[in-house]
C-alpha distance (Angstrom), angle and dihedral (degrees) to the residues before:
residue distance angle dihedral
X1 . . .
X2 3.73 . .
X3 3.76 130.2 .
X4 4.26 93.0 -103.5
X5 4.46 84.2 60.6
X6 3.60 89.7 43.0
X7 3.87 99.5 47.7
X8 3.89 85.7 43.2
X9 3.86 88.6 55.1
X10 3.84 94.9 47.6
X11 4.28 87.4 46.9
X12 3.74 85.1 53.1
X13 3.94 98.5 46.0
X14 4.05 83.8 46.6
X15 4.00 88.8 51.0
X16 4.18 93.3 46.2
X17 3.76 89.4 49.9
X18 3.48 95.4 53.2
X19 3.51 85.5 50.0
X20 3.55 100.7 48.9
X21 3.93 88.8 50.2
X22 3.92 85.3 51.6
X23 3.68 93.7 51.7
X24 3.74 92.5 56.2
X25 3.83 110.3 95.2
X26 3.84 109.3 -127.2
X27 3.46 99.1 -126.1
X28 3.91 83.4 61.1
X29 3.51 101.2 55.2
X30 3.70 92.7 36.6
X31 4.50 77.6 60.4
X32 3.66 88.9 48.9
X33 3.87 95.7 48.4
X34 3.75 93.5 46.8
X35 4.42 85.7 47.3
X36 4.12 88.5 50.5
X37 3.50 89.8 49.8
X38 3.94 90.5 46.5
X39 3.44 88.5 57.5
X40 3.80 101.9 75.1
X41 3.46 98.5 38.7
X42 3.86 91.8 45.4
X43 4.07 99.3 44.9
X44 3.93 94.4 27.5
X45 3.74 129.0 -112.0
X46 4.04 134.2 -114.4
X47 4.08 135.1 -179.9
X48 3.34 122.6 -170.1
X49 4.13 104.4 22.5
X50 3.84 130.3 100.6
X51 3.68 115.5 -4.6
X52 3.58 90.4 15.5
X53 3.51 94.7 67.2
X54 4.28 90.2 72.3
X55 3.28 89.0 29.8
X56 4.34 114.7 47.4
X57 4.56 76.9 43.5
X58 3.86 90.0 57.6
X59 3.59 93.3 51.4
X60 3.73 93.3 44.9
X61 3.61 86.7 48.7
X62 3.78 88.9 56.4
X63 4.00 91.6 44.0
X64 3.97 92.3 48.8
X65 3.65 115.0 14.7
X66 3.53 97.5 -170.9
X67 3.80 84.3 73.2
X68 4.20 128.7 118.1
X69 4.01 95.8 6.4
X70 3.73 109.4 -161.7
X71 3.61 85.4 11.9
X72 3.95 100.9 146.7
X73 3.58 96.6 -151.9
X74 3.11 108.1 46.4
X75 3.22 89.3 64.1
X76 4.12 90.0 66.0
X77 3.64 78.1 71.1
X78 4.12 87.2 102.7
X79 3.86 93.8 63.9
X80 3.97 99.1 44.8
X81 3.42 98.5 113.2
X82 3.50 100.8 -156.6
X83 4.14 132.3 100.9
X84 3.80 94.2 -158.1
X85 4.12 100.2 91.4
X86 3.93 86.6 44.5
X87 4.40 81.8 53.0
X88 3.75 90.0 45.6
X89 3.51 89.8 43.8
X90 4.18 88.6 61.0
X91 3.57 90.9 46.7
X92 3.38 103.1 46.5
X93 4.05 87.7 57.1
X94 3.88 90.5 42.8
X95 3.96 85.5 51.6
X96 3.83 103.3 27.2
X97 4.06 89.9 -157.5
X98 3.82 108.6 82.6
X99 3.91 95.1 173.0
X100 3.93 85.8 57.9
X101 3.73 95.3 45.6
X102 3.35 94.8 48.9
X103 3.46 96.8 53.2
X104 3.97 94.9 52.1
X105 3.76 99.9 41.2
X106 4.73 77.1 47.5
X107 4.19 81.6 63.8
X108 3.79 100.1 29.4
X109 4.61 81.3 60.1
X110 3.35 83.1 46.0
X111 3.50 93.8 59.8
X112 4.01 104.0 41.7
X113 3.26 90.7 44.6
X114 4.15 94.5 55.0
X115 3.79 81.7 45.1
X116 3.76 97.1 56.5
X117 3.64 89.8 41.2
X118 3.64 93.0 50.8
X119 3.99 92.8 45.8
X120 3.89 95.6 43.4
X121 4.03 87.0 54.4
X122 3.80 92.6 47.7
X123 3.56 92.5 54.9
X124 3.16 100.1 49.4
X125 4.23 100.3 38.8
X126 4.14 119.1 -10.0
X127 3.75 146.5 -56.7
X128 4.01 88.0 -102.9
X129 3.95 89.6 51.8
X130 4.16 89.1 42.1
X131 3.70 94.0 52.8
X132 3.84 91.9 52.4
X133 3.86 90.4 49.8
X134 3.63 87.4 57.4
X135 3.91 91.2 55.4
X136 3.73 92.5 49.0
X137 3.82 96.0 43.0
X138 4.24 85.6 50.9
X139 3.79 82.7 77.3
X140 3.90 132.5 63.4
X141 4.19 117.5 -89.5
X142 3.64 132.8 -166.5
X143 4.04 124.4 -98.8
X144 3.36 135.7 153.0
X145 3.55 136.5 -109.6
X146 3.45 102.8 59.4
X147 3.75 94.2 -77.5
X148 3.89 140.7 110.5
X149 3.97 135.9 -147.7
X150 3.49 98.8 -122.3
X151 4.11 139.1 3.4
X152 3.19 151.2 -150.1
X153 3.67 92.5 -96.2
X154 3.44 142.6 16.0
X155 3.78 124.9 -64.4
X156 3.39 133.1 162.4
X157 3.99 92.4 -118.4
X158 4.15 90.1 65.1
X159 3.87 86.3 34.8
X160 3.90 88.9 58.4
X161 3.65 91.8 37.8
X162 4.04 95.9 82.8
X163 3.53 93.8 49.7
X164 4.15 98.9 55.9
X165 3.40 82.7 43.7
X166 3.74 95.8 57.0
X167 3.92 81.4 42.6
X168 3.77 90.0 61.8
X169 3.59 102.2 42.0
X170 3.64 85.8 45.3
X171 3.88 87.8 53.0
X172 4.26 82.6 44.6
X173 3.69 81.6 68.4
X174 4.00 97.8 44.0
X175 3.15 99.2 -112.7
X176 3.62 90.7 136.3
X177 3.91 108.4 170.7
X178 3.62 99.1 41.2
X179 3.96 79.4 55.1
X180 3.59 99.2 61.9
X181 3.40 93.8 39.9
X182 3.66 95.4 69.4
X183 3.26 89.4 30.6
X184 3.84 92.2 59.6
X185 4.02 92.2 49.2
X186 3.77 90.0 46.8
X187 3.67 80.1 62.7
X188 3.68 90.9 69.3
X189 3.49 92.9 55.9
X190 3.63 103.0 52.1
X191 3.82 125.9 0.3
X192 3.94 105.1 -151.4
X193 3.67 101.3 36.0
X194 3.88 94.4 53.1
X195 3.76 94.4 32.6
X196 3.99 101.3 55.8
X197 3.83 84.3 43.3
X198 4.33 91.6 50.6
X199 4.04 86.2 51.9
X200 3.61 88.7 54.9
X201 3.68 91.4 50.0
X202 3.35 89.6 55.3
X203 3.77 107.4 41.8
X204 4.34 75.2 64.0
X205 3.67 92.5 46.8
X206 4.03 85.7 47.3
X207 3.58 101.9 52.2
X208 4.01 81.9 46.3
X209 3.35 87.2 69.1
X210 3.32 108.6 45.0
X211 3.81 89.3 52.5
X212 3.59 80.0 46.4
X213 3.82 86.2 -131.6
X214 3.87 82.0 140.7
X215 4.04 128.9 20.0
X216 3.67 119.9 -117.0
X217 3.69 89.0 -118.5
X218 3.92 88.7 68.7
X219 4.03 83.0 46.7
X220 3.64 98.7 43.6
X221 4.36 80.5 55.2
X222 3.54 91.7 54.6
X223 3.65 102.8 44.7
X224 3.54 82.3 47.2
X225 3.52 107.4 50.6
X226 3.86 82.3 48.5
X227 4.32 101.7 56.3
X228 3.43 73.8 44.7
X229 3.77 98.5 65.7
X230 3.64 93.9 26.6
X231 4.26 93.5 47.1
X232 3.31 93.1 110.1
X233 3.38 100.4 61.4
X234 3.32 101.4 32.9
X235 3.91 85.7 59.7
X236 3.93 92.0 50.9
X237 4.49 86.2 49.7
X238 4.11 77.6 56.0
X239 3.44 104.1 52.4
X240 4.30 98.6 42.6
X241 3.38 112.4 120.9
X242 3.97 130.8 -136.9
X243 4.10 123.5 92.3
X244 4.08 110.8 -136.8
X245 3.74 105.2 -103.5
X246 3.85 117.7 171.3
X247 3.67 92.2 -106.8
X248 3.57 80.2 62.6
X249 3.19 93.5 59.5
X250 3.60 106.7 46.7
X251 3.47 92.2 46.3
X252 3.68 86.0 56.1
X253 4.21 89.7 48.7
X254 4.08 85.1 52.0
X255 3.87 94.3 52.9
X256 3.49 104.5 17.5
X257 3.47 116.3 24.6
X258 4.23 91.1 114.5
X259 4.52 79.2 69.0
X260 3.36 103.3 43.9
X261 3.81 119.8 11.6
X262 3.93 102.6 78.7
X263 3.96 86.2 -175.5
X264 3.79 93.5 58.9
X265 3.32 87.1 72.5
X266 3.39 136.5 106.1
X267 4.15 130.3 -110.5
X268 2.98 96.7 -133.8
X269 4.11 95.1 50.8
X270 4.04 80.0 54.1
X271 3.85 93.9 44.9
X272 3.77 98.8 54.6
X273 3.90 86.7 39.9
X274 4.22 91.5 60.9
X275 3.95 89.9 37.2
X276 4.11 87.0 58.8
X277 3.93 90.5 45.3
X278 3.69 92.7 52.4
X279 4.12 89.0 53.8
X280 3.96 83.3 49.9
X281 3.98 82.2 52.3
X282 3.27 94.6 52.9
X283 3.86 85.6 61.7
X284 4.03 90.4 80.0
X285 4.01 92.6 62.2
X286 4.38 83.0 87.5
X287 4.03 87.3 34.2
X288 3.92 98.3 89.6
X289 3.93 88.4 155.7
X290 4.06 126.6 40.0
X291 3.77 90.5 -152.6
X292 4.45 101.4 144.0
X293 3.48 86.0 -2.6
X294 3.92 91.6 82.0
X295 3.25 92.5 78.8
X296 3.69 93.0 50.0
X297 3.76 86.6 58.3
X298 3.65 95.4 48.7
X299 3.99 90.4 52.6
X300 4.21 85.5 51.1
X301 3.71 85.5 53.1
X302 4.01 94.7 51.9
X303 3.72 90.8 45.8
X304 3.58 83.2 55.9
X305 3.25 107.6 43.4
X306 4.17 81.3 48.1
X307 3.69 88.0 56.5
X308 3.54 94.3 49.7
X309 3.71 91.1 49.6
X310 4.11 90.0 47.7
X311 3.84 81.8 58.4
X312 3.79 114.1 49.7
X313 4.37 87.2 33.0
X314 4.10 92.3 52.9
X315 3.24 105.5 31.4
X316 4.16 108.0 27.6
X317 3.35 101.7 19.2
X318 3.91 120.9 18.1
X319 3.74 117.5 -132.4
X320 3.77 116.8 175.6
X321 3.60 104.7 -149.4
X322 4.15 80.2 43.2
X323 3.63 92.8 59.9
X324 3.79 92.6 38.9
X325 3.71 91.5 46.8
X326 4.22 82.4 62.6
X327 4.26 79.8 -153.5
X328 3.65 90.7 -169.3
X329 3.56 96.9 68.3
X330 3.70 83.9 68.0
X331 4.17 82.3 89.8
X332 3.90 91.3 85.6
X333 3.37 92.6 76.3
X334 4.01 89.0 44.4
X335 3.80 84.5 52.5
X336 3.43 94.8 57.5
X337 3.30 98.1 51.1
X338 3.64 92.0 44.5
X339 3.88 84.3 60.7
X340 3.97 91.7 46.8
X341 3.47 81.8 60.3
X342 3.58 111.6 41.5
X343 3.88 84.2 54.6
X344 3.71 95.0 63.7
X345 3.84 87.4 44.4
X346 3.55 90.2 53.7
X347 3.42 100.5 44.0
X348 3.86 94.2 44.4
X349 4.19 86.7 49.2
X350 3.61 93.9 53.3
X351 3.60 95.2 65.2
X352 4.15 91.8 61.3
X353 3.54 132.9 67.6
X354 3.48 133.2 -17.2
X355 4.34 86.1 -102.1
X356 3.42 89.9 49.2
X357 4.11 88.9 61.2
X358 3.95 87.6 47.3
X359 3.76 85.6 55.3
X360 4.32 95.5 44.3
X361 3.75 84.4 40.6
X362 4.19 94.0 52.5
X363 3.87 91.7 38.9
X364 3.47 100.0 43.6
X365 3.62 90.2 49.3
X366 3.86 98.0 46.2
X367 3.87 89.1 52.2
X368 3.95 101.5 38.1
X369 4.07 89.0 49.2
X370 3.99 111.4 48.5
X371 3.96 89.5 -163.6
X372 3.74 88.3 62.8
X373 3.80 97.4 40.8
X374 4.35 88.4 115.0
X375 3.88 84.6 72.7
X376 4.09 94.0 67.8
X377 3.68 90.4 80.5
X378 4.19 86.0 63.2
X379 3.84 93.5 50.0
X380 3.79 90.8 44.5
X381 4.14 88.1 54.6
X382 3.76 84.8 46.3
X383 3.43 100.8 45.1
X384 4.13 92.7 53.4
X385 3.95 83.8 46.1
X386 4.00 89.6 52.8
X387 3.37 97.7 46.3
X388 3.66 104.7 47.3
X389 3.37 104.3 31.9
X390 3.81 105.1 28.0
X391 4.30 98.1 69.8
X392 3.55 99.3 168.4
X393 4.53 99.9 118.7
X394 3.41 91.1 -12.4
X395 3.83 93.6 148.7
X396 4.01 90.2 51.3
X397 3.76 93.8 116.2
X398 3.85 119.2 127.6
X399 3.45 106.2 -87.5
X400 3.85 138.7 134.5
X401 4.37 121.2 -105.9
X402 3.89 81.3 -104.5
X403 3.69 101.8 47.5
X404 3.87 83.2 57.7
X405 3.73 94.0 44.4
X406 4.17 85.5 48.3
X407 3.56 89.7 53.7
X408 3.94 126.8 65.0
X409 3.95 123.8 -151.0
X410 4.13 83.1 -118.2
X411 3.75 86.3 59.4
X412 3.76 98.7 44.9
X413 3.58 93.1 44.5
X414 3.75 99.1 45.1
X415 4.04 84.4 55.2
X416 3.99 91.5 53.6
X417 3.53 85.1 49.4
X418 3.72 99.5 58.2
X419 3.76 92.3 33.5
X420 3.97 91.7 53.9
X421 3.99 93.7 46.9
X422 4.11 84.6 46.6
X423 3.90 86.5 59.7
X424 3.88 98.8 41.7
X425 3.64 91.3 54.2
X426 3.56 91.6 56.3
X427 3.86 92.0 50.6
X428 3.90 87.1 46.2
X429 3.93 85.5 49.4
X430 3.75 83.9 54.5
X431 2.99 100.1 54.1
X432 4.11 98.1 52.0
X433 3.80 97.8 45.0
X434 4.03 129.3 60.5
X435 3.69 113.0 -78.9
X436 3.56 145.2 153.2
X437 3.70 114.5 -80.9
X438 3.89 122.8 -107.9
X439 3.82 114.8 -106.3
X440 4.07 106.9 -77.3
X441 3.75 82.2 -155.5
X442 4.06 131.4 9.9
X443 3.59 107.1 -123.1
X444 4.34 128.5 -164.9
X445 2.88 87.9 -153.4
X446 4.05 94.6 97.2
X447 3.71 87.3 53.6
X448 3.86 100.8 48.0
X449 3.96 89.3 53.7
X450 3.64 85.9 54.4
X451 3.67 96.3 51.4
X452 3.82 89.1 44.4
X453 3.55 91.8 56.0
X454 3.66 89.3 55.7
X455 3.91 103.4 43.8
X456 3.92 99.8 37.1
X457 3.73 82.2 54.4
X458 3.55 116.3 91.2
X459 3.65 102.9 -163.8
X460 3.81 92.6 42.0
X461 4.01 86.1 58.3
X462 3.54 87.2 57.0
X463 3.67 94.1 54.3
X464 3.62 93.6 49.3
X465 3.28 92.4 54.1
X466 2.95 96.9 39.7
X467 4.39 87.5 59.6
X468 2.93 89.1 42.6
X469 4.06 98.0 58.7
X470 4.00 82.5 46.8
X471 4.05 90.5 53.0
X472 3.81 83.3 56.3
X473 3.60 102.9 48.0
X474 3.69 91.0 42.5
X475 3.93 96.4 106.4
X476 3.60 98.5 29.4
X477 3.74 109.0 146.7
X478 3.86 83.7 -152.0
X479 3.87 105.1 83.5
X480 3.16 93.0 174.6
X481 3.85 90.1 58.6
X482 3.74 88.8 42.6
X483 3.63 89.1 56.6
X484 3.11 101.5 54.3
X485 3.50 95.8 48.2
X486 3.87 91.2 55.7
X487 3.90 93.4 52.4
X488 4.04 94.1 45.6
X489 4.15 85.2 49.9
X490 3.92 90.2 49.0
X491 3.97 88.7 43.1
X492 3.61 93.6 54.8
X493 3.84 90.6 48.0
X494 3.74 102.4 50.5
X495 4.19 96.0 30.6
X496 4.15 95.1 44.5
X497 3.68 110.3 1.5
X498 4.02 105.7 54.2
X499 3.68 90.5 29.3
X500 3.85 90.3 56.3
X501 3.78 97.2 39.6
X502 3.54 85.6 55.5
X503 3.60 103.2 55.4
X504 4.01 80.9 44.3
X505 3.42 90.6 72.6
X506 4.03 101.5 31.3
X507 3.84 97.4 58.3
X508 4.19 103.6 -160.8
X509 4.17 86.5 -118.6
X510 3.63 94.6 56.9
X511 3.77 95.3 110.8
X512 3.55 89.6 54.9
X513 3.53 101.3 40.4
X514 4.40 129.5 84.2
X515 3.51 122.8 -42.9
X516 3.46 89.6 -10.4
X517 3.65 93.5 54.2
X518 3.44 96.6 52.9
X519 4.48 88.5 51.3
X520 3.77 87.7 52.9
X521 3.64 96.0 44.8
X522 4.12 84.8 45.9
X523 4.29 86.2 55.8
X524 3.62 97.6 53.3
X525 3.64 101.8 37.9
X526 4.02 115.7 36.6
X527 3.95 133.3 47.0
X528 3.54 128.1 -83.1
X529 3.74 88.2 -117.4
X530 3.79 94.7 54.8
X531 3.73 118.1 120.6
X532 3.79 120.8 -148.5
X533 3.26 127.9 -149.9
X534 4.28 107.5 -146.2
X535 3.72 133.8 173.7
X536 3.57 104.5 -88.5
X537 3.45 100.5 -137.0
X538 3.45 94.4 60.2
X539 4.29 119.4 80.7
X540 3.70 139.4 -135.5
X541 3.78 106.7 26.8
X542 3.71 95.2 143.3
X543 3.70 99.1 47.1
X544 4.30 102.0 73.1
X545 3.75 92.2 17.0
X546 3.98 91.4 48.0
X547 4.16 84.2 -157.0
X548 4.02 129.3 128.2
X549 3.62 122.6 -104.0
X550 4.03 145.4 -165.8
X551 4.22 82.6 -114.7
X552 3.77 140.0 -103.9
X553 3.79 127.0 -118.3
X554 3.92 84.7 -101.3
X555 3.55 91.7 71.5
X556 4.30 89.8 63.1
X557 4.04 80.9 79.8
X558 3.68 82.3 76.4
X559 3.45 102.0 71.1
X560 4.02 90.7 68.9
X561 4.31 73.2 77.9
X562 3.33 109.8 35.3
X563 4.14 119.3 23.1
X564 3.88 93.2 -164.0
X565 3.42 95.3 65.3
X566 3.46 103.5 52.0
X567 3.55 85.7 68.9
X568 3.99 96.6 58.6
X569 4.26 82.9 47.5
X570 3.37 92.8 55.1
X571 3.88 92.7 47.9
X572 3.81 88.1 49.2
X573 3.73 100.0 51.3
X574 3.90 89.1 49.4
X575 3.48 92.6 58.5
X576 4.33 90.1 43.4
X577 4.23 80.3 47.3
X578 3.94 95.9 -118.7
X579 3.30 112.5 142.3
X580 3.94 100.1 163.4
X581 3.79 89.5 -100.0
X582 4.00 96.4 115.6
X583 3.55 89.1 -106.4
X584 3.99 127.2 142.9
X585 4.00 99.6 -156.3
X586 3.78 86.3 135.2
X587 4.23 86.1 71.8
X588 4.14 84.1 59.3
X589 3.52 106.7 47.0
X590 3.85 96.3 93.6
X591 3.71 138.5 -166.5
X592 3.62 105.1 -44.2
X593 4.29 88.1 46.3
X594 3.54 95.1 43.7
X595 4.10 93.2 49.6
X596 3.81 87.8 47.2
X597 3.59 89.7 49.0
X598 4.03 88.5 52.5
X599 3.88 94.4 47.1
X600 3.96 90.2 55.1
X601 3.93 99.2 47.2
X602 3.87 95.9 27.1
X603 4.02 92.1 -119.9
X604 3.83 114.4 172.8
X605 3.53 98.9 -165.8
X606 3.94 144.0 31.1
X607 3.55 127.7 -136.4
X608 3.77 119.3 -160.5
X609 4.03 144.7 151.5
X610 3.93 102.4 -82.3
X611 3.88 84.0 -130.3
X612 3.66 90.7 72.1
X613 4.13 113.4 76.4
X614 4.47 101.2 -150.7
X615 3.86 89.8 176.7
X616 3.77 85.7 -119.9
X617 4.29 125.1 128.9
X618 3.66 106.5 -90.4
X619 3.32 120.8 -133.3
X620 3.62 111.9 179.8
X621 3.69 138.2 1.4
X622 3.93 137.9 179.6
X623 4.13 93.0 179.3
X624 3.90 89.6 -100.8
X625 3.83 97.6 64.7
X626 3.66 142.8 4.4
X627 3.57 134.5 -147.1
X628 4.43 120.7 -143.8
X629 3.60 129.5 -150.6
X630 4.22 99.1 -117.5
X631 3.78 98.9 162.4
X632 3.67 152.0 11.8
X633 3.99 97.9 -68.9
X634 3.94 141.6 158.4
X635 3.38 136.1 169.2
């Protein structure tokens, strides 16, 4: 491929997204805005806490590099194999206020990644079924893998999220090289989420093949123009040092084992994960043709087949890149989908009997409130009651006069057979492993806190309202009123609402306040070259303080990049006496511990909860932490 194809792929990616933004009425995206900005204020928001605490030091590595000296991890820097802190970095120095930038571009993923959902599921169904995906998706959902679609925060997995899934509805719509293009930059940006979605790209583009529905010079293009894009981090993955021992391994079971160790798992994890996959199966009761939802299938069969994989090269047969790879995080995207799903099913079963609202009702609760996800086994017994033994309308799924002609009652029925047998299995399953018990009474008490949250909330009022007065003005013949109603909503959101949120969640004392307190007080009142010597349960030291320390048990995450330093972590949180057990042993040590702790690691200063007396001189206390003389020190 030469640079004149390439630019002429990018100018035509650039040309369908204005398009697709152009397609999108604006009363829609004005919804989807207002539900992004929901999101925070709804779920919560935090800077500067898990992830972060690698990440925010990386970028203030980058920004001053004579930051963290003899700072271990930091130094694992060279193997993260990801371009997003380096991005960050550039717009932090564009912006200047990271706390503020993080916080938009938080909403602004919130937003592309509602609209991709809501395109994807109105492609493949309708704009009723889409908008009920996006009120399902607006809630947490079960994977596997130890991970989660979205956060409280910003991180560069939910950042890189929106884009593969503009890839894939972009690939939906066959537009197969523009696909793997973004595809293959997303790659740049976050390794896992962009990788398990390029295998299922391919496991489609495969089975093309072989049905030779395409040639393999078309595929040979697309791969191509995708290592292409994603080169330069598939060179960095290359070059990472650290062979696989079994050290390596174990110390990746002790801190890890929740990514990469499908067997560590729990049952009942599993159990709940095949009872929500059965509700997605039920889906394909008002799917009489597979039409575009082939490729669907093929994607379910890479994630699979990834799964699979994770499981016989983690646990069996260790693989490093396996185990890095963390395959069976690949089941967000089969999540998702299984939500895209359910909402048509739901939507489509609503419309039928008086059961079959019972059965929407129970499902639709059990997946939109996690705390009541025990009663989906009950709406999946209902639903297989409802629809073979309720036959009133039971053909009233969305389908054209031939689609109905095409398909014969044999064939429908036959499906709803094999479907309904598929989810008793899974309740039988249920029933013979561990799992978490079904609700000995139902409580409201899941949905009052909900509404609570929304109407002692003064800034989630306003958004109500503020959907609300959309939903009225929807199908105004005045456009010119509807308009204006649109632009006064978005004005209040971005000139009161964000602004306010924001300050919501950055209280004006912050840098004088807890652990943060104690970071900022850290900054402006030690050397650069001061280590610190913090609890190592605790995260994010370095980020506010912008000091070296001994290490945290957040730092283990770094030997998924570099192999060789997991060793020294492990090392350093036997000395602290963290063993990954939940245990704070590094509070008891005392005086002598803590001062022999300080002579080995050449820490200047000790960190602890003021509640806990170490008969060292204190140097500075905000009634949440307090810092300890450890060494000869000065400013």
């Amino acid at each position: 491929m030469d640079n004149k194809d390439f630019k002429g792929i990018m100018m035509n990616a650039v040309v369908i997204g204005l398009a697709w933004v152009k397609r999108i009425p604006i009363d829609t995206l004005t919804v989807l805005f207002l539900l992004a900005v929901v999101q925070p204020l709804w779920h919560g928001y935090q800077f500067g806490v898990s992830d972060h605490s690698i990440q925010l030091s990386i970028m203030n590595r980058f920004m001053d590099p004579t930051l963290y000296p003899d700072d271990p991890m930091l130094e694992t820097e060279k193997g993260y194999v990801s371009f997003y802190p380096r991005l960050m970095t550039l717009l932090i120095k564009a912006i200047s206020n990271r706390e503020a930038l993080y916080f938009v571009l938080h909403i602004l993923s919130y937003f592309f990644y509602f609209a991709m959902l809501y395109h994807i599921s109105r492609f493949l169904f309708d704009e009723k079924s889409a908008i009920l995906c996006l009120a399902l998706m607006a809630t947490r959902k079960i994977v596997l893998g130890g991970s989660s679609i979205h956060f409280t925060g910003l991180y560069p997995s939910f950042f890189t999220l929106a884009f593969v899934l503009l890839a894939i509805y972009l690939f939906l719509k066959e537009k197969y090289a523009i696909a793997y293009t973004i595809m293959g930059i997303s790659l740049n940006f976050h390794t896992l989420v962009a990788g398990h979605a390029a295998c299922m790209l391919l496991c489609y583009s495969l089975l093309c093949v072989i049905s030779r529905k395409i040639r393999v010079r078309e595929l040979a293009k697309c791969v191509g123009i995708f290592v292409f894009c994603a080169s330069p981090t598939i060179i960095w993955i290359l070059s990472t040092r650290g062979k696989m021992t079994d050290e390596w391994i174990w110390l990746l079971r002790v801190r890890s084992s929740h990514h990469s160790f499908p067997l560590s798992w729990s049952s009942a994890h599993y159990v709940n994960y095949l009872l929500f996959l059965s509700t997605g199966a039920l889906s394909f009761i008002y799917i009489p043709r597979l039409g575009p939802h082939r490729k669907i299938l093929a994607f379910v069969l890479a994630i699979g087949g990834l799964c699979v994989i994770g499981l016989i090269f983690s646990e069996y047969y260790p693989v490093k890149f396996v185990l890095q790879g963390q395959l069976f995080r690949s089941t967000n995207f089969l999540t998702i989908f299984c939500v895209i799903y359910i909402s048509n099913y739901l939507y489509h079963c609503w419309q039928k009997s008086v059961l079959h609202k019972v059965t929407t009702a129970v499902i639709f609760i059990s997946l939109f409130l996690p705390s009541n996800f025990n009663l989906l086994v009950l709406g999946l017994i209902l639903a297989v009651i409802a629809e073979n033994l309720v036959r009133n309308n039971n053909r009233s799924y969305k389908q054209s006069d031939d689609e109905m002609d095409k398909e014969s009652p044999s064939s429908y029925f036959s499906r709803l057979l094999w479907i309904s047998i598929f989810v008793l299995v899974a309740i039988l399953i249920r029933s013979l492993l561990p799992h978490d018990s079904f609700p000995a009474s139902f409580s409201l008490n899941s949905i009052i806190s909900l509404i609570q949250t929304f109407f002692e909330d003064r800034l989630l009022i306003y958004i109500i309202c503020a959907a609300i007065i959309i939903g009225l003005f929807t199908n105004s013949m005045n456009l010119v009123h509807k308009l204006s109603v649109l632009v006064i909503m978005v004005l209040l959101v971005i000139i009161h609402i964000v602004p306010s949120a924001y300050k919501g969640f950055h209280s004006e004392d912050r840098d004088s306040q807890g652990w943060r307190g104690v970071q900022t007080w850290a900054r402006k009142n030690t050397r650069k070259t001061d280590l610190f010597l913090t609890p190592p349960y605790m995260t994010g030291f370095r980020i506010f303080s912008q000091r070296p320390i001994v290490g945290e048990w957040k730092d283990g995450t770094q030997q998924y990049f570099d192999a060789e330093y997991s060793y020294e972590w492990w090392r350093r949180m036997r000395d602290m006496k963290l063993d990954g057990s939940g245990g704070r042993d590094f509070d008891k040590l005392g005086k002598t511990e803590y001062q022999k702790l300080a002579e080995k690691y050449g820490a200047s200063y000790l960190v602890l909860s003021s509640k806990i007396p170490p008969g060292l001189p204190k140097i500075y206390d905000n009634n949440q932490y307090s810092v300890y003389q450890l060494g000869d020190s000065q400013k």
